[in-house]
Each structure stands twice: as C-alpha cells, then as structure tokens.
Backbone as JSON Lines, residues from 0, in Angstrom:
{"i":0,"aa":"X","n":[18.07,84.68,129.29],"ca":[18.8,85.89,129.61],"c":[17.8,87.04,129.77]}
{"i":1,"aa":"X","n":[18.16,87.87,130.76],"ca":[16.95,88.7,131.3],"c":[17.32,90.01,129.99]}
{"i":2,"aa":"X","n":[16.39,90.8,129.36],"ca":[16.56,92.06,129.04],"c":[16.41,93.0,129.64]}
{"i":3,"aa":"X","n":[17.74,93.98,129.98],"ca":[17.26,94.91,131.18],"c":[16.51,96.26,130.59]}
{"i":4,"aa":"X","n":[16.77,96.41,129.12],"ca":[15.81,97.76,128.85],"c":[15.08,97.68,127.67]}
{"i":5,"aa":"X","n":[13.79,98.38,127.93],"ca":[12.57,98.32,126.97],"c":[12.65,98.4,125.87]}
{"i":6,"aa":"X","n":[12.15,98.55,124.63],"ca":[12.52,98.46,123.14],"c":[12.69,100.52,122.75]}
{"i":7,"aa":"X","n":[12.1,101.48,123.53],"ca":[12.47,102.61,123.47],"c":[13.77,102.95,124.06]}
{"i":8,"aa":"X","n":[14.03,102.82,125.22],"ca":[15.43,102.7,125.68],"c":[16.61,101.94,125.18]}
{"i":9,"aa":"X","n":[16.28,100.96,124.66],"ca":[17.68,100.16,123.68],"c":[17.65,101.39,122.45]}
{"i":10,"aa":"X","n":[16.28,101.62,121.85],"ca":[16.44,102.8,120.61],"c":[16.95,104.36,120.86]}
{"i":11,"aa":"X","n":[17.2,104.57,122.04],"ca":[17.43,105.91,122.26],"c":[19.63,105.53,122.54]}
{"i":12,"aa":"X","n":[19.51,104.4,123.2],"ca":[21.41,103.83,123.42],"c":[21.9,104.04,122.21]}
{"i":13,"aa":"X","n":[21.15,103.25,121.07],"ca":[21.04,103.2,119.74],"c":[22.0,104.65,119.37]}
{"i":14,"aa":"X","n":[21.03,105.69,119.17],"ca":[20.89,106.82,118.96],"c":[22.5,107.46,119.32]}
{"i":15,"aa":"X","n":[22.6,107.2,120.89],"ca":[23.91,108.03,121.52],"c":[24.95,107.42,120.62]}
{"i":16,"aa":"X","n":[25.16,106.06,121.06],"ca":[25.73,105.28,120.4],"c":[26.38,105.87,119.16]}
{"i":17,"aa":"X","n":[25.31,105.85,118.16],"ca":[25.79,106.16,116.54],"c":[26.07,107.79,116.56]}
{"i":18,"aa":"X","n":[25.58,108.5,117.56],"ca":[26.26,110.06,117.79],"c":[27.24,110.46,118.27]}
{"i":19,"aa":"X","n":[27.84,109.6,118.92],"ca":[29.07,109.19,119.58],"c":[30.77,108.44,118.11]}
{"i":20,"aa":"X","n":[29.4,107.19,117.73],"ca":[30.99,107.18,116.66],"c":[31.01,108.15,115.35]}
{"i":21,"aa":"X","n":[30.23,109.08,115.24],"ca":[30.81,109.98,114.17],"c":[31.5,110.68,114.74]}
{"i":22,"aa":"X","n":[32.78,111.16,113.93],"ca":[33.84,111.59,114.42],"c":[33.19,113.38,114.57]}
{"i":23,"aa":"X","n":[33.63,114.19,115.31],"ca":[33.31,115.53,115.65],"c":[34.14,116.71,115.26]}
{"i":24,"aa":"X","n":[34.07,117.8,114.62],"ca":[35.22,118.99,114.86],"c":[36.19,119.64,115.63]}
{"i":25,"aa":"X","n":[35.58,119.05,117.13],"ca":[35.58,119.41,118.07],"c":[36.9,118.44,118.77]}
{"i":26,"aa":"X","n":[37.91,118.74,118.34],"ca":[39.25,117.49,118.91],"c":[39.17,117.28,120.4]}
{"i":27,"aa":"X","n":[38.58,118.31,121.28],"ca":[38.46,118.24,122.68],"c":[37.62,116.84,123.3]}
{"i":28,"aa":"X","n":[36.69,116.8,122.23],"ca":[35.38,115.55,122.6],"c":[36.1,114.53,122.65]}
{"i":29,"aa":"X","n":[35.79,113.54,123.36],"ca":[36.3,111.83,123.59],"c":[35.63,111.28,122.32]}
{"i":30,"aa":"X","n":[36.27,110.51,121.89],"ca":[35.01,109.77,120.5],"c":[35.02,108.27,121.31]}
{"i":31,"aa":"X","n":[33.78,107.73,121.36],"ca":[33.56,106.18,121.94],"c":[32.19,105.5,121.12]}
{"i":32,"aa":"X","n":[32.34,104.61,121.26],"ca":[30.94,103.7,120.87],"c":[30.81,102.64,122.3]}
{"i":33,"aa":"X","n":[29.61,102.34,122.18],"ca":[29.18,101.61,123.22],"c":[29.39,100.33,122.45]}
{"i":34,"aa":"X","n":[29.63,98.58,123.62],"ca":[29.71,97.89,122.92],"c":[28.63,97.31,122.27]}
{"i":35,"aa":"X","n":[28.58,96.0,121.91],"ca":[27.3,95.39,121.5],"c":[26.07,95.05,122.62]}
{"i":36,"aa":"X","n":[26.23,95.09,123.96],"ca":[25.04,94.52,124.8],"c":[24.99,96.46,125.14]}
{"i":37,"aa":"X","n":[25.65,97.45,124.91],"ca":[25.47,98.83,125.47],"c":[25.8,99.13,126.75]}
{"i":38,"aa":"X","n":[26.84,97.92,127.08],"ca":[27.4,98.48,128.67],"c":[28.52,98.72,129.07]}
{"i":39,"aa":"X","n":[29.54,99.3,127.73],"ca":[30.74,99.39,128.08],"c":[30.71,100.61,127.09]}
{"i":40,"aa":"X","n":[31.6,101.79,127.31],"ca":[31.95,102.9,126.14],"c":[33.2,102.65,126.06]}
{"i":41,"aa":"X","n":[33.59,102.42,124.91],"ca":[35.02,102.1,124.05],"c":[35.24,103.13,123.26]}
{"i":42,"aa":"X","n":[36.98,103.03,123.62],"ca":[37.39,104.04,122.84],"c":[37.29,104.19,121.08]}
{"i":43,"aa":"X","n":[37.34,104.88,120.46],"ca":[37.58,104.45,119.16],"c":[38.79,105.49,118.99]}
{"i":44,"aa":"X","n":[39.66,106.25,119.37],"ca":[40.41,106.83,118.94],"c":[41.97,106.98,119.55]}
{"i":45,"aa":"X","n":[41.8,105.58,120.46],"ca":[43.2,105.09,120.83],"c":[43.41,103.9,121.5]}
{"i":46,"aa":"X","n":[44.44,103.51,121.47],"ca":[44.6,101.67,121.58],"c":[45.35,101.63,122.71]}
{"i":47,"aa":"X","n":[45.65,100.4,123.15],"ca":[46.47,100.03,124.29],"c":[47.52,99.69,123.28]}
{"i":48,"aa":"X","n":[48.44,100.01,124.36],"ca":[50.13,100.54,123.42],"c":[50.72,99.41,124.18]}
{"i":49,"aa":"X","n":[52.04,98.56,123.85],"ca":[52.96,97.59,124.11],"c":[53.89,97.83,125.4]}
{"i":50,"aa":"X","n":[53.95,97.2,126.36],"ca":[54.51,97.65,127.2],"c":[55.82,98.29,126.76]}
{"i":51,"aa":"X","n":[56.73,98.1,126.11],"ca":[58.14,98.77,125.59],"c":[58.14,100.06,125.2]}
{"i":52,"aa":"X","n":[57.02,100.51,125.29],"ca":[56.72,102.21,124.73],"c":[56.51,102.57,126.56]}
{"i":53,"aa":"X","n":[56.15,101.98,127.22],"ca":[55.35,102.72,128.53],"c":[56.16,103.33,129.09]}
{"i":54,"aa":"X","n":[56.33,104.79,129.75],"ca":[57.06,105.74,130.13],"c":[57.2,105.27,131.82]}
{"i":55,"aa":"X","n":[58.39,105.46,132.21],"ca":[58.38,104.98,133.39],"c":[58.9,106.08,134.78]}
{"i":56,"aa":"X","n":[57.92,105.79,135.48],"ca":[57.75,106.86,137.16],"c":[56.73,108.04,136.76]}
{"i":57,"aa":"X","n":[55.43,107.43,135.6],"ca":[54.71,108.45,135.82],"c":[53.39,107.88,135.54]}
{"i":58,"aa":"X","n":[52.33,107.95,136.17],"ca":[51.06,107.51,136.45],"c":[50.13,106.8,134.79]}
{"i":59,"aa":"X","n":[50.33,105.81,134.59],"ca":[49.32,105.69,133.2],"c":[48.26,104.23,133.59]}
{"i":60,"aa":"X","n":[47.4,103.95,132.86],"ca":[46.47,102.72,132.97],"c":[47.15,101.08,132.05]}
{"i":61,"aa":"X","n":[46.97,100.82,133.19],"ca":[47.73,99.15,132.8],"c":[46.58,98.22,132.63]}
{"i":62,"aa":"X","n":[47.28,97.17,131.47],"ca":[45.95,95.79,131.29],"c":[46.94,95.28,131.47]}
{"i":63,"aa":"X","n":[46.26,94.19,132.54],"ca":[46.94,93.02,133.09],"c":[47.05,91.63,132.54]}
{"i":64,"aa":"X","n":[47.56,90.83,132.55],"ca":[47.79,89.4,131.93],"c":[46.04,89.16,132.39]}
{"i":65,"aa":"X","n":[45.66,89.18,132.98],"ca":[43.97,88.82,133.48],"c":[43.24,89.11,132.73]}
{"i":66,"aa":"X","n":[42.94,90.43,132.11],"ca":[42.19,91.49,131.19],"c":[42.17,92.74,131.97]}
{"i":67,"aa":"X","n":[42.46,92.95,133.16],"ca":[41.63,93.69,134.43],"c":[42.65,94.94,133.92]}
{"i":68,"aa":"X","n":[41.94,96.14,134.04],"ca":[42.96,97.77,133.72],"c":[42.92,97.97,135.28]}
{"i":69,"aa":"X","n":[44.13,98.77,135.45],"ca":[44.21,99.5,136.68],"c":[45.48,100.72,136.05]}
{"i":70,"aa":"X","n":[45.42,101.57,137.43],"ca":[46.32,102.89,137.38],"c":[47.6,102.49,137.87]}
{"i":71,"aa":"X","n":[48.86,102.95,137.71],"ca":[49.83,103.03,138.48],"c":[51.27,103.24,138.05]}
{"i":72,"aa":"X","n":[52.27,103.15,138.39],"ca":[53.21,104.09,137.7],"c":[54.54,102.44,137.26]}
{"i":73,"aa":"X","n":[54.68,102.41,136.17],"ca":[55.43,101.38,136.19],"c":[57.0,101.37,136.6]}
{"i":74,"aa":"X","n":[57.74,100.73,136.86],"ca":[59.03,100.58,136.95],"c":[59.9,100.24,136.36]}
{"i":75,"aa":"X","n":[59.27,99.56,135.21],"ca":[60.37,98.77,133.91],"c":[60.78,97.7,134.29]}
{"i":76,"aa":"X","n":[60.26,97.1,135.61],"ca":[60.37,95.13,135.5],"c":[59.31,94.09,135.8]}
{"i":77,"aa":"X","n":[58.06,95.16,135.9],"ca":[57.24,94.29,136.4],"c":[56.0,93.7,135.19]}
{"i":78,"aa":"X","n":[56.57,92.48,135.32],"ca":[56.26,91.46,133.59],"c":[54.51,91.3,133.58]}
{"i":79,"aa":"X","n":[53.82,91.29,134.82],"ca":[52.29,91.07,135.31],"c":[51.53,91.77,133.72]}
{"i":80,"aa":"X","n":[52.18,93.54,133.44],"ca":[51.54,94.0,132.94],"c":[51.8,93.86,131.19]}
{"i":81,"aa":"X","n":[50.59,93.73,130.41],"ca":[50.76,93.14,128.45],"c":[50.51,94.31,128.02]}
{"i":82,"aa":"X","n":[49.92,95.47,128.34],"ca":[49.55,97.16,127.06],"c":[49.92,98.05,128.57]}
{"i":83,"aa":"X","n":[49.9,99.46,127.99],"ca":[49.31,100.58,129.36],"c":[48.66,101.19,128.14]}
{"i":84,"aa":"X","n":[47.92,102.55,129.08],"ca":[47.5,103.28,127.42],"c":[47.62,105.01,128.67]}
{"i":85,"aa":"X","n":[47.7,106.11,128.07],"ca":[47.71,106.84,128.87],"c":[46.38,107.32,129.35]}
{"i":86,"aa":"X","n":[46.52,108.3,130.47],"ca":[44.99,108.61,130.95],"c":[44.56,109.7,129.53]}
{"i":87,"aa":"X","n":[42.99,109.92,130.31],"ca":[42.83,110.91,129.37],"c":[42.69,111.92,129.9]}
{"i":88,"aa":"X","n":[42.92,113.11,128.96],"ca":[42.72,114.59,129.36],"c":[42.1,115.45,129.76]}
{"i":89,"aa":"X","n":[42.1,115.88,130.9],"ca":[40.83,116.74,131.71],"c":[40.44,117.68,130.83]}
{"i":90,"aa":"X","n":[39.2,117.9,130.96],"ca":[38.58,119.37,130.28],"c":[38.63,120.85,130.43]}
C-alpha cells in the first residue's frame, strides 16, 4: 500500500485532527474529526436520523441502501433510502 504523505504531514493532519475534535465555544463552528487513513471529515456532532423522522418536500441528504449520500427532497414512498440527516448551516 502506497503512503501518500510524509511523516511531517501525517503529524501536522494529526494536529488539525485533534483541534478539530475538541469541542469549541463557538456553537457556529462544525465539530469533525478526520477518519483513521485522514481522508474523510466526520461529523461528531450529528447522526443520520431514521427515515420516519425525514420531513417531506424539502431538500435534506439521503444514505442509500448502497452507502452512497446524495441531496434531494423525499416523498414519503421511496424505500431506496435507510437515514437522511439535514444539510448544514451556512455561515
């Protein structure tokens, strides 16, 4: 397996990383951690919700029976989709 970054650059991901999951004062900030290889930012401060909660005729992010997220507005019969979670909040 190839390593794509040097031993200073994994230590600086490191860094964001663990500055990222302490939680902040600041409720406006997104809180995320990166995953374990450092190529995904995950949420830590909200989950994918059950489809039976999902509000319907207004734009939120869907996970699909696949894993795959996408945008779009549900209708209340279409079974394809297992969580939505809502977008997040502009700044």
């Amino acid at each position: 397996m190839t390593d794509y970054y040097d031993e200073a650059e994994s230590r600086e991901m490191d860094r964001a990383s663990d500055a990222y999951d302490r939680r902040k004062d600041d409720e406006s900030e997104a809180y995320f951690a990166l995953n374990s290889t450092k190529t995904v930012a995950v949420a830590t401060d909200y989950y994918w919700q059950p489809m039976d909660t999902c509000p319907r005729g207004v734009k939120v992010q869907f996970l699909g029976k696949g894993g795959v997220a996408n945008y779009g507005i549900w209708n209340g019969k279409d079974d394809f989709y297992t969580h939505w979670a809502p977008l997040p909040k502009k700044p």
